[in-house]
C-alpha positions as CSV (number, residue, x, y, z in Angstrom):
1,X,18.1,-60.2,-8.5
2,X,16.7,-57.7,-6.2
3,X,12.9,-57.0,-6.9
4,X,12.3,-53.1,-8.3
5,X,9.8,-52.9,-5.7
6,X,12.1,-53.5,-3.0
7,X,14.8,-50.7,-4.8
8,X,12.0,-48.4,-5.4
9,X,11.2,-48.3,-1.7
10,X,14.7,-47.2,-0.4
11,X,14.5,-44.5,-2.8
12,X,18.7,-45.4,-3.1
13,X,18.4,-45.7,-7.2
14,X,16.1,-45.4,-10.1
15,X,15.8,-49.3,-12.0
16,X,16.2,-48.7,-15.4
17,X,14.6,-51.4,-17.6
18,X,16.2,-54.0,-19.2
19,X,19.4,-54.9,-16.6
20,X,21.5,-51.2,-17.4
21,X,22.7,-50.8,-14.1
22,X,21.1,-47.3,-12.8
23,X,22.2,-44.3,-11.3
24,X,21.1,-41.7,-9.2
25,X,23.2,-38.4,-7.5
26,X,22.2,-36.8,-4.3
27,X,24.7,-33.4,-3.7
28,X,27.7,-35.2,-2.5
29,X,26.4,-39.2,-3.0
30,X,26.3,-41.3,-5.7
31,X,24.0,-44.6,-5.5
32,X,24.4,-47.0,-8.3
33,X,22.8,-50.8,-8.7
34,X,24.2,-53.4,-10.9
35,X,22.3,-55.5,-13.4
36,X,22.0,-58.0,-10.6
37,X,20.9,-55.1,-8.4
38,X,23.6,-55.0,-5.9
39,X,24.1,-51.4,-4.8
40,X,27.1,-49.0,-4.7
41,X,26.6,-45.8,-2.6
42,X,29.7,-43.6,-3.0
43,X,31.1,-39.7,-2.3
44,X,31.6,-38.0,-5.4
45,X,35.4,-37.5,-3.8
46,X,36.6,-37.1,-0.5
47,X,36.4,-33.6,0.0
48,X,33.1,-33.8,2.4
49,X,35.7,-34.8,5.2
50,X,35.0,-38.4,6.1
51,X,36.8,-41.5,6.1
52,X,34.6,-43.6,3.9
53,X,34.8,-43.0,-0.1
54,X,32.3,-46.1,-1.2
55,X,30.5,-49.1,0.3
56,X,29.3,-51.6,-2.2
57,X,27.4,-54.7,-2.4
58,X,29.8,-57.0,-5.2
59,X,27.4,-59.9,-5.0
60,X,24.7,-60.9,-2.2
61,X,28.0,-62.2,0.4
62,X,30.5,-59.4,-0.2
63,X,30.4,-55.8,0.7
64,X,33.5,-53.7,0.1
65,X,34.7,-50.4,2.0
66,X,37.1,-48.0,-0.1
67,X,38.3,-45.6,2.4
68,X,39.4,-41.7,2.0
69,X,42.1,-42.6,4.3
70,X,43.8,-45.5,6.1
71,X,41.9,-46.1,9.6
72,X,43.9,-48.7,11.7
73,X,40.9,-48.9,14.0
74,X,38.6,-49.6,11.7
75,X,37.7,-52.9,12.5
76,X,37.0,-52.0,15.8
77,X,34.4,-49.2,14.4
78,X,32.8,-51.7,12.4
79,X,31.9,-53.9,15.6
80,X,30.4,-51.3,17.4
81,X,26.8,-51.7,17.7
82,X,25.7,-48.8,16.3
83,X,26.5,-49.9,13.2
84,X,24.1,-53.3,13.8
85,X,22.7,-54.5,10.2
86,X,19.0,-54.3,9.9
87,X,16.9,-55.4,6.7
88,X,16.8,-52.5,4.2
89,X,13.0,-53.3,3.4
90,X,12.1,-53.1,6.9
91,X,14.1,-49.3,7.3
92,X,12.8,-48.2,4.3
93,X,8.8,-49.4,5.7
94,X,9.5,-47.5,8.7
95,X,10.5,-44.6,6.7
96,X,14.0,-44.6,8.7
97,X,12.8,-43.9,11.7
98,X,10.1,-42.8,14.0
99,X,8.6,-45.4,17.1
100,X,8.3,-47.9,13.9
101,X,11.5,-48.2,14.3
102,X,12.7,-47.1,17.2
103,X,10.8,-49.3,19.2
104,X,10.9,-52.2,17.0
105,X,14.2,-53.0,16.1
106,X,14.6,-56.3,13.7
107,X,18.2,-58.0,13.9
108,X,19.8,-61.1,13.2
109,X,21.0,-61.3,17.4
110,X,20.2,-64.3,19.7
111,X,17.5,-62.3,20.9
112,X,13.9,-61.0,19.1
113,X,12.3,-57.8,20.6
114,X,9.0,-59.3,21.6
115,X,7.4,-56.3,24.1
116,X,8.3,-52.8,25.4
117,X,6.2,-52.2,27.9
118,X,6.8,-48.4,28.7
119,X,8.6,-47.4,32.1
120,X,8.6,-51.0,33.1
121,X,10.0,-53.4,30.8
122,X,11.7,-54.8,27.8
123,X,11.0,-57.9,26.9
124,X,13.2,-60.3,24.6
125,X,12.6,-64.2,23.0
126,X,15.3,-66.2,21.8
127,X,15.8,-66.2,18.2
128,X,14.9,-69.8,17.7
129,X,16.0,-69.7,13.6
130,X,20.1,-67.7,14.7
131,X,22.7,-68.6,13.1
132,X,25.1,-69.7,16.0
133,X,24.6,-70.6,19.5
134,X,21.5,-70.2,20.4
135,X,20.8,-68.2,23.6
136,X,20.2,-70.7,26.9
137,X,17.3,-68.6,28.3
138,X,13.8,-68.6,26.1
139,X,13.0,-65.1,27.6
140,X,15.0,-61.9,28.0
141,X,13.4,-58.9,30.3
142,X,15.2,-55.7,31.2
143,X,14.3,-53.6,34.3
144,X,15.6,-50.3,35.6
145,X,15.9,-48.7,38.8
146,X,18.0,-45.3,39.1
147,X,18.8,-46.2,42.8
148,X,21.7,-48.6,43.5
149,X,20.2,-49.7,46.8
150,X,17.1,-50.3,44.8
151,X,18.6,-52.2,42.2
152,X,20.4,-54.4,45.2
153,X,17.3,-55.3,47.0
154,X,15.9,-56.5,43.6
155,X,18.8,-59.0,43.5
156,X,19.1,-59.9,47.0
157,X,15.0,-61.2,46.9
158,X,15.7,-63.0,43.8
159,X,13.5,-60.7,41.5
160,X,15.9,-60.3,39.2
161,X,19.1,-62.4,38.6
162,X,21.6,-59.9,37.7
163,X,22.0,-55.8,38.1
164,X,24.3,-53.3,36.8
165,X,26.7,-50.6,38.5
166,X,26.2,-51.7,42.2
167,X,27.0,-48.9,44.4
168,X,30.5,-48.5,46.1
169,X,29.1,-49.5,49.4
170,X,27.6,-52.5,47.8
171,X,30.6,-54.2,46.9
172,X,31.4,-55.5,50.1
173,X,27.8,-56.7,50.8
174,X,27.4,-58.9,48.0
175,X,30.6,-60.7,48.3
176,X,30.1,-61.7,51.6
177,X,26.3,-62.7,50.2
178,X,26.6,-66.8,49.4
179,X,23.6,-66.5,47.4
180,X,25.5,-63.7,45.1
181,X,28.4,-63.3,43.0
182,X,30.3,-59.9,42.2
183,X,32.2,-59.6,38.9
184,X,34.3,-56.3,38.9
185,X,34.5,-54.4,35.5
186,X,37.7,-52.1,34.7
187,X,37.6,-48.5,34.5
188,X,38.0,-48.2,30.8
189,X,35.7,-45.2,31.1
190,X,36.4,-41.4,32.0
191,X,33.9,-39.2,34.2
192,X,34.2,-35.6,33.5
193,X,33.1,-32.0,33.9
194,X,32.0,-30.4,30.9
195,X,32.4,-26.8,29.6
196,X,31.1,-24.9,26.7
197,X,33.6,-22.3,25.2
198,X,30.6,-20.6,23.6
199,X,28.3,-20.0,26.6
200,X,29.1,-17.5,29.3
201,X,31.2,-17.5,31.5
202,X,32.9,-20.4,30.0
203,X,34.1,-18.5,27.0
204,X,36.6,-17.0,29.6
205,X,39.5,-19.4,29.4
206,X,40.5,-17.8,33.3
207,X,37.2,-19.3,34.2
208,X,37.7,-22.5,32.6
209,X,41.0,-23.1,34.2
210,X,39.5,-22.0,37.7
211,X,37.3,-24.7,37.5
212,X,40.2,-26.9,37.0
213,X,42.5,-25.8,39.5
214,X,39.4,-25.5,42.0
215,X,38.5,-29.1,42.0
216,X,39.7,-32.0,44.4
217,X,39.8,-34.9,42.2
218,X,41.0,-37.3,45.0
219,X,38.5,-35.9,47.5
220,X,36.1,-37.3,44.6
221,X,37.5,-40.9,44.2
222,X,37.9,-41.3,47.3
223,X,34.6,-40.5,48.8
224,X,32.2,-41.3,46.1
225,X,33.8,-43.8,43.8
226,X,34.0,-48.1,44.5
227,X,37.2,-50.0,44.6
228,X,39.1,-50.3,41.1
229,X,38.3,-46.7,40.5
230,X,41.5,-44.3,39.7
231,X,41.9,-40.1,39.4
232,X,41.9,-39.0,35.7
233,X,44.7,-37.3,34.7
234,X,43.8,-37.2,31.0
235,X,40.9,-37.8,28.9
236,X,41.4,-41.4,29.0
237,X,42.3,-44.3,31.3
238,X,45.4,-45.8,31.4
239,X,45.0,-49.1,30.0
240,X,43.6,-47.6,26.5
241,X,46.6,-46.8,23.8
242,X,47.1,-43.3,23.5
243,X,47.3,-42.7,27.0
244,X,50.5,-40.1,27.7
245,X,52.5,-41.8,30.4
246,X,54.5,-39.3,32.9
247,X,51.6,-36.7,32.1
248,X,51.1,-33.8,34.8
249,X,47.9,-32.6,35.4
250,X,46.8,-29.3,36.4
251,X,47.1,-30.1,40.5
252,X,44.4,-28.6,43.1
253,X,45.2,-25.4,43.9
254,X,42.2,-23.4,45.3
255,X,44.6,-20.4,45.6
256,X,45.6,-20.2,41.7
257,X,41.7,-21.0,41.1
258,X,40.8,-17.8,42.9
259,X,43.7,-15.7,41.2
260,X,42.7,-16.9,38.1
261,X,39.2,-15.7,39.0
262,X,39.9,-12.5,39.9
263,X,42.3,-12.2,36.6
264,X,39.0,-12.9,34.1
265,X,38.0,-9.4,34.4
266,X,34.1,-10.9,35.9
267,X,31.5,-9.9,38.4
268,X,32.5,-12.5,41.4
269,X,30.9,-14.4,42.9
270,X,30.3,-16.5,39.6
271,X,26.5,-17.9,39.1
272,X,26.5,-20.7,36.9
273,X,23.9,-23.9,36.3
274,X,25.5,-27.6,36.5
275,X,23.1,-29.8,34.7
276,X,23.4,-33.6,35.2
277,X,21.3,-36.9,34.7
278,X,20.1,-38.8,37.3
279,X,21.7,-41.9,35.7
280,X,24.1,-44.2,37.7
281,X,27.1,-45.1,34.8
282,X,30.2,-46.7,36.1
283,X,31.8,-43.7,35.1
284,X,29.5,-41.8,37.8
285,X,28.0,-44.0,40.3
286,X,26.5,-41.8,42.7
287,X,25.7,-38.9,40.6
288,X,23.6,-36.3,42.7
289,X,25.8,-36.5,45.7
290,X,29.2,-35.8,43.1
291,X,26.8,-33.2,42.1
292,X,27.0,-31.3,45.3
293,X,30.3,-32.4,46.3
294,X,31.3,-30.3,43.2
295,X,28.9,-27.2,44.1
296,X,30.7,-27.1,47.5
297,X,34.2,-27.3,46.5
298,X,33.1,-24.6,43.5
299,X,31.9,-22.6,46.0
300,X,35.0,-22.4,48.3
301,X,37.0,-20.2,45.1
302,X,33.7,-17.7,44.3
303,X,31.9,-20.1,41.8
304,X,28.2,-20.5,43.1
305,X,26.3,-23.3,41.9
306,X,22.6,-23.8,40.9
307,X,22.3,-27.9,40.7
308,X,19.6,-28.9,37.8
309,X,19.1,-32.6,37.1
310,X,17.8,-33.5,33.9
311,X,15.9,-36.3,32.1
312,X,18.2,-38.9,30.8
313,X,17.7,-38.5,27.1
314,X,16.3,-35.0,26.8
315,X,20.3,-34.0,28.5
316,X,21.8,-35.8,26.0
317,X,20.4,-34.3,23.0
318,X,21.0,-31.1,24.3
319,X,24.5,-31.5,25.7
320,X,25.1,-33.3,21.9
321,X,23.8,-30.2,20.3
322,X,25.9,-27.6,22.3
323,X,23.3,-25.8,24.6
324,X,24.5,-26.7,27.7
325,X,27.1,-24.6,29.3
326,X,28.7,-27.0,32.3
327,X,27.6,-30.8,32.8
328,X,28.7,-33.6,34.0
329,X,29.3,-36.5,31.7
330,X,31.2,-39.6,30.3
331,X,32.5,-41.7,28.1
332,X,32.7,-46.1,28.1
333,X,35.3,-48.2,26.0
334,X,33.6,-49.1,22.6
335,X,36.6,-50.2,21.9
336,X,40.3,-50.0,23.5
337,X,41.9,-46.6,21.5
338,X,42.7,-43.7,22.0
339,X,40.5,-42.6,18.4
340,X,37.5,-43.8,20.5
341,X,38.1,-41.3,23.5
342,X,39.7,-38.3,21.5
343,X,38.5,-38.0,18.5
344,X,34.6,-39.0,19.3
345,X,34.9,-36.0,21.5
346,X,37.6,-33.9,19.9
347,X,38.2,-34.7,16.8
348,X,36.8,-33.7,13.1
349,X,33.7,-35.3,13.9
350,X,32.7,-34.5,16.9
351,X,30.1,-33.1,18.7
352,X,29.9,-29.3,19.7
353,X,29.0,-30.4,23.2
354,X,32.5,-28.1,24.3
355,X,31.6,-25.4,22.0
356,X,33.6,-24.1,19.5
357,X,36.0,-27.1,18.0
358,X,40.0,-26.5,18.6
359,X,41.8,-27.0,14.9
360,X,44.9,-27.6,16.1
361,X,43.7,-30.5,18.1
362,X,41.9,-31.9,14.8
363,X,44.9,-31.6,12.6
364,X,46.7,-33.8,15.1
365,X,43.9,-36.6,15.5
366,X,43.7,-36.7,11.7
367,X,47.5,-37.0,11.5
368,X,47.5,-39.6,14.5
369,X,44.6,-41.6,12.7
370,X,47.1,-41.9,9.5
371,X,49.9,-42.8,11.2
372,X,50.8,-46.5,11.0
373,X,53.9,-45.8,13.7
374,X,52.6,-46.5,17.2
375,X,55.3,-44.4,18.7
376,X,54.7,-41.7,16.4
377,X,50.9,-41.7,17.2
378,X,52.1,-42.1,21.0
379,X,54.0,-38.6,20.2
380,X,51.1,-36.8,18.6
381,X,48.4,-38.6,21.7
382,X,50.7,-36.7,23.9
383,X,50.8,-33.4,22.4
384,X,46.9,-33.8,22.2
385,X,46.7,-34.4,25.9
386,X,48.8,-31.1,26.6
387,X,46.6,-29.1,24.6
388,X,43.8,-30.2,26.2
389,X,45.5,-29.9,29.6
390,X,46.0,-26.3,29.3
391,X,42.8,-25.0,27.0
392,X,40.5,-26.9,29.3
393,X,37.6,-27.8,27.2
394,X,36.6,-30.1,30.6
395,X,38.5,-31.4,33.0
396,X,38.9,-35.4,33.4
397,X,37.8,-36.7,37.3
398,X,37.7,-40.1,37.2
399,X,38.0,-43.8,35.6
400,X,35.3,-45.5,37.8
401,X,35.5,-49.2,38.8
402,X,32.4,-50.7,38.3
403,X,30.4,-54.3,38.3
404,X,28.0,-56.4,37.9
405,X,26.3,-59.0,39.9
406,X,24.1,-62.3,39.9
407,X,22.3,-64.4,41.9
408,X,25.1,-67.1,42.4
409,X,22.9,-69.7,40.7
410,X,23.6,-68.2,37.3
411,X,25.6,-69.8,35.2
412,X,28.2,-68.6,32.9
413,X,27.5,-65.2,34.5
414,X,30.6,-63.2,33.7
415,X,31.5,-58.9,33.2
416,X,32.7,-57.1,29.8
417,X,35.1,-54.3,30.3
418,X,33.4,-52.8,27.1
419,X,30.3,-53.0,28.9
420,X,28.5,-55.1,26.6
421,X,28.0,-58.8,28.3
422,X,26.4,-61.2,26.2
423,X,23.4,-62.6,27.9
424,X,22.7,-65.1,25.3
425,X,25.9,-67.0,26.9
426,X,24.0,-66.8,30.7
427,X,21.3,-69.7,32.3
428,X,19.3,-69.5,34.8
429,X,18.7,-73.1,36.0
430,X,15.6,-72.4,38.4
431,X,13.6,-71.2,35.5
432,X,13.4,-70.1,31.5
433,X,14.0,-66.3,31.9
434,X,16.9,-64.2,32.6
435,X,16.0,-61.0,34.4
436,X,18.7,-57.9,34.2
437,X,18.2,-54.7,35.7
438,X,20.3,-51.5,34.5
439,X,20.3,-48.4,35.8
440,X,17.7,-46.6,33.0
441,X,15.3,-46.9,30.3
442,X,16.4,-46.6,26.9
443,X,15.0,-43.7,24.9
444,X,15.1,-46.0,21.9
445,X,16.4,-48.8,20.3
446,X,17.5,-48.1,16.9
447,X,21.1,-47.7,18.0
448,X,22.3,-46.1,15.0
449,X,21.1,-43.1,16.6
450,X,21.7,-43.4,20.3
451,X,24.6,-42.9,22.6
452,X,22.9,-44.0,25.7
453,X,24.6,-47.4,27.7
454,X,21.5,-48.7,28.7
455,X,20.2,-48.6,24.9
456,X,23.0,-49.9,23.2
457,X,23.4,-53.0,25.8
458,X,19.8,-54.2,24.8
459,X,20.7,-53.7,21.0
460,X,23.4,-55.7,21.1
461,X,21.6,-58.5,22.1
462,X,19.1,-58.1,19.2
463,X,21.2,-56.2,16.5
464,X,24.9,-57.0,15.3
465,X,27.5,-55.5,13.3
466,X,29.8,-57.0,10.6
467,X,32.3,-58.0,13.7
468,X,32.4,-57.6,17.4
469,X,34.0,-58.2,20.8
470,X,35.0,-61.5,22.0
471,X,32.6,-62.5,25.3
472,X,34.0,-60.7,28.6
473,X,37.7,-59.1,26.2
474,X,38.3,-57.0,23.8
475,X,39.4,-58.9,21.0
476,X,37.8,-58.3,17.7
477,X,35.7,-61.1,16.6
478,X,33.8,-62.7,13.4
479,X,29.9,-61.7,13.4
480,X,28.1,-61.0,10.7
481,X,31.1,-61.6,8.4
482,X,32.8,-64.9,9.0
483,X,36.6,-63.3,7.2
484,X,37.3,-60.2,6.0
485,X,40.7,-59.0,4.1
486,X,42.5,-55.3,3.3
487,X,44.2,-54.0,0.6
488,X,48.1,-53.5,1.3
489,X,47.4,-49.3,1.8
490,X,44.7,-49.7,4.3
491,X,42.0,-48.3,2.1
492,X,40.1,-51.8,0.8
493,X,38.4,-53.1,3.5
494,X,36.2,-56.4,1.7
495,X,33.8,-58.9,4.0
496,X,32.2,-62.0,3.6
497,X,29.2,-62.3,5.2
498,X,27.9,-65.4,6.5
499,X,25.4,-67.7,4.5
500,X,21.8,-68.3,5.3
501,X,21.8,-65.4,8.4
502,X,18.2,-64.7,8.9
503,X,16.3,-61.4,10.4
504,X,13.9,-61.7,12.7
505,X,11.2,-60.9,10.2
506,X,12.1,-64.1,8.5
507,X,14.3,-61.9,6.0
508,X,17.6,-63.4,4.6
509,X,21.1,-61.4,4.9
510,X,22.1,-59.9,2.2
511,X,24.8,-57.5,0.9
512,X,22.3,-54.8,0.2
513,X,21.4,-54.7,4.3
514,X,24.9,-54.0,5.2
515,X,24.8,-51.1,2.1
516,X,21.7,-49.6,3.4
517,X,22.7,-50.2,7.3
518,X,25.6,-47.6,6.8
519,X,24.2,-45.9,4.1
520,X,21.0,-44.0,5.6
521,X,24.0,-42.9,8.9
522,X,25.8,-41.8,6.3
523,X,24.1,-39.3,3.8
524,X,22.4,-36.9,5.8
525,X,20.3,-36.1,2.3
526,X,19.3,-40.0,2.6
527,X,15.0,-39.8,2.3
528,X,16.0,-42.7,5.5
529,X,18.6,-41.0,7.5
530,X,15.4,-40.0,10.3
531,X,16.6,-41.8,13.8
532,X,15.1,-40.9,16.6
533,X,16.0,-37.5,16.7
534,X,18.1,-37.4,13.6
535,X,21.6,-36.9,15.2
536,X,23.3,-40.3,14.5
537,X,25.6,-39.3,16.8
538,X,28.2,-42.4,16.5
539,X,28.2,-41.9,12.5
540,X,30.6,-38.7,12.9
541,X,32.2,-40.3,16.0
542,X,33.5,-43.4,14.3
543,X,33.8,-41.8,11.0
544,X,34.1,-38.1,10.9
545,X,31.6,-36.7,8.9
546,X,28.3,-37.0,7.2
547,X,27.7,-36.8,2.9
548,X,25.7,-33.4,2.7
549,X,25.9,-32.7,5.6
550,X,23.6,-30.1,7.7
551,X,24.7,-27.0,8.5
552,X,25.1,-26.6,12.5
């Protein structure tokens, strides 16, 4: 049975005495623990908008999901990493959040978070007590460098053994290069340019347009991008489902930008900010030179341009919250649907990084999410990609090709299309440490509440989710629950986690951890639901909607 101090500190449910199972309501939750003191956190109905009704603890190896609605990509939400399973003790000591937690992440991954060394490095040690495979390499570090050339001449002097997101020109370089090896990653990404339908002069739907019409997307790809890399048509690449084949794209047309200009009924020239962060992504790999490339096509229609970088974390948190009025950004795989691309940036849930939300595109991505017909779902993609065509929230550039490389002593050394190699599978035979450099430092690690690449690829090596992703695919995979089944509807989801998983803190897996994991993302009312900078971005992305929610 669960100890009272243990409930008491989550502040999820009041023990009563004597085994009655006890109760507690928090606006739209409802947290209840059995005799055995397994807990139940549920909506009081489904009317707050989400897709999850109740998660419950049955017994110490089961935890059960009742949705409000079938989700056909559920299991693929459920391996994302932002959902990794921490001990509830441990988030309820850290009071949900804060650089206790934030900083210190405890998992159940191949990997312990021994040191974070502040603008220098993260170090990792092998979890010597995991519950599979143990990882080859006793130490972990991650570097950064912003610069691709930087991060090249790191590898080619053997510093490091493997580096993110070499640069287009590098490609060439380090496959004639003996002593390296070059793993090329697909574009299952899209690199865009924001714009916020609430901030002038992007409330003008001429101007929005303009910027569309205005910009030379192959000039882009061509110039700026690495082999593999494609022009985006739509606001996803081509190999994810949902993607509208024989789609036509607003085409460059300086001349219809220019009319469309002078139709808005606006003071030209234009003067508008274009905020980005100096962050190479595969998406974007030379950002400050696409930067400009963009200011001087802009500037050919009667759009001037004033360039202002920002720092990495500080521009996500503000393009998240709506107060940037044109950006570049964009969007990874977490996993291959279209659910993943449209609605985390469209849909119910979503940020108001574009502004004001579009309801008509809502209503289709709910009805797509319930639809069991792919052909149907294909139908409604389509008529979501139109819309978005022609209302320009953004305007899709690019799927970037991308890699990663090693010193060609590495073994086992191979590249995720999702982004997310496992390290754990990787030896270095020269030495005991595997060194990785990415292109930026996390702002934190408590990946429930972070969206950044460079965050969520150390996390997954120390945090992990009920499933995940097969090693260098796609495939859903057994992780923290060896089987799972679902009711004939689509709305039972039940898992069995594995036995005798421990934390790092020498904790055992229970059901309870799962229940709390998702609970204190969930209820925004949750004393826990704290973060980093409380957003919990992902929550609403993979599921819609928060329980009492904040007003925006």
């Amino acid at each position: 049975m669960r100890s009272l101090v243990r409930v008491s500190l989550l502040m999820l449910v009041v023990v009563l005495a004597f085994g009655v199972p006890a109760f507690a309501q928090d606006g739209q939750a409802t947290v209840t623990t059995s005799a055995d003191g397994w807990i139940t956190y549920a909506a009081t109905d489904c009317s707050y908008g989400g897709t999850i009704q109740s998660i419950a603890a049955i017994d110490a190896q089961t935890v059960q999901f009742v949705l409000c609605e079938p989700d056909g990509a559920f299991p693929q939400k459920v391996a994302f990493s932002s959902v990794g399973i921490q001990p509830d003790e441990y988030l309820a000591s850290t009071g949900g959040g804060g650089e206790a937690l934030f900083r210190n992440p405890v998992g159940t991954g191949p990997y312990a978070l021994s040191n974070w060394e502040l603008g220098n490095e993260i170090v990792l040690t092998r979890n010597e007590n995991y519950w599979g495979e143990k990882a080859f390499e006793g130490t972990m570090i991650f570097r950064w460098a912003s610069e691709a050339a930087a991060r090249l001449v790191e590898l080619q002097a053997g510093t490091v053994d493997g580096i993110d997101n070499p640069g287009p020109g590098d490609f060439a370089v380090i496959e004639a290069d003996p002593n390296l090896q070059l793993f090329e990653r697909e574009g299952l990404n899209i690199f865009y340019l924001g714009m916020n339908n609430m901030i002038a002069p992007f409330d003008n739907h001429n101007v929005r347009l303009a910027v569309a019409y205005a910009i030379d997307k192959q000039r882009i790809v061509d110039n700026f991008y690495p082999p593999g890399s494609t022009v985006a048509d739509q606001f996803m690449p081509s190999a994810i489902f949902g993607y509208t084949e024989g789609f036509e794209p607003l085409p460059y047309d300086p001349e219809m930008a220019r009319q469309l200009l002078a139709d808005s009924g606006l003071t030209l020239p234009l003067e508008v900010t274009l905020n980005y962060r100096d962050v190479v992504r595969g998406y974007l790999p030379q950002p400050g030179i696409v930067a400009q490339d963009i200011q001087a096509q802009l500037a050919e229609v009667g759009i001037n341009v004033t360039i202002e970088v920002m720092e990495s974390g500080t521009f996500l948190d503000e393009s998240d919250l709506g107060h940037l009025a044109f950006y570049l950004l964009g969007w990874g795989a977490d996993y291959p649907d279209a659910t993943n691309f449209l609605d985390v940036h469209f849909g119910q849930g979503s940020t108001i990084q574009f502004g004001e939300r579009d309801q008509e595109v809502i209503d289709l991505l709910n009805q797509a999410g319930r639809e069991s017909d792919p052909a149907v779902r294909l139908d409604l993609y389509g008529q979501v990609n139109a819309l978005l065509r022609d209302r320009a929230p953004m305007l899709p550039i690019a799927n970037g090709g991308s890699g990663v490389a090693y010193r060609a002593a590495i073994e086992g050394a191979h590249v995720s299309p999702l982004g997310n190699e496992s390290f754990a599978t990787m030896s270095d035979p020269d030495d005991d440490a595997f060194i990785f450099m990415q292109n930026g430092e996390p702002a934190g690690l408590y990946c429930a509440d972070e969206t950044d690449g460079e965050a969520l690829r150390i996390c997954e090596q120390i945090t992990e989710p009920l499933l995940g992703y097969e090693t260098a695919g796609t495939a859903v995979v057994p992780v923290l629950a060896e089987s799972y089944e679902f009711s004939e509807d689509g709305l039972t989801w039940t898992f069995h986690l594995r036995p005798n998983v421990m934390f790092h803190d020498g904790s055992m897996l229970d059901a309870n951890d799962v229940v709390t994991s998702y609970a204190v993302q969930w209820d925004a009312a949750n004393p826990l639901h704290v973060g980093r900078d409380g957003s919990f971005t992902y929550w609403t992305y993979l599921f819609k909607a928060f329980l009492n929610a904040p007003a925006e």
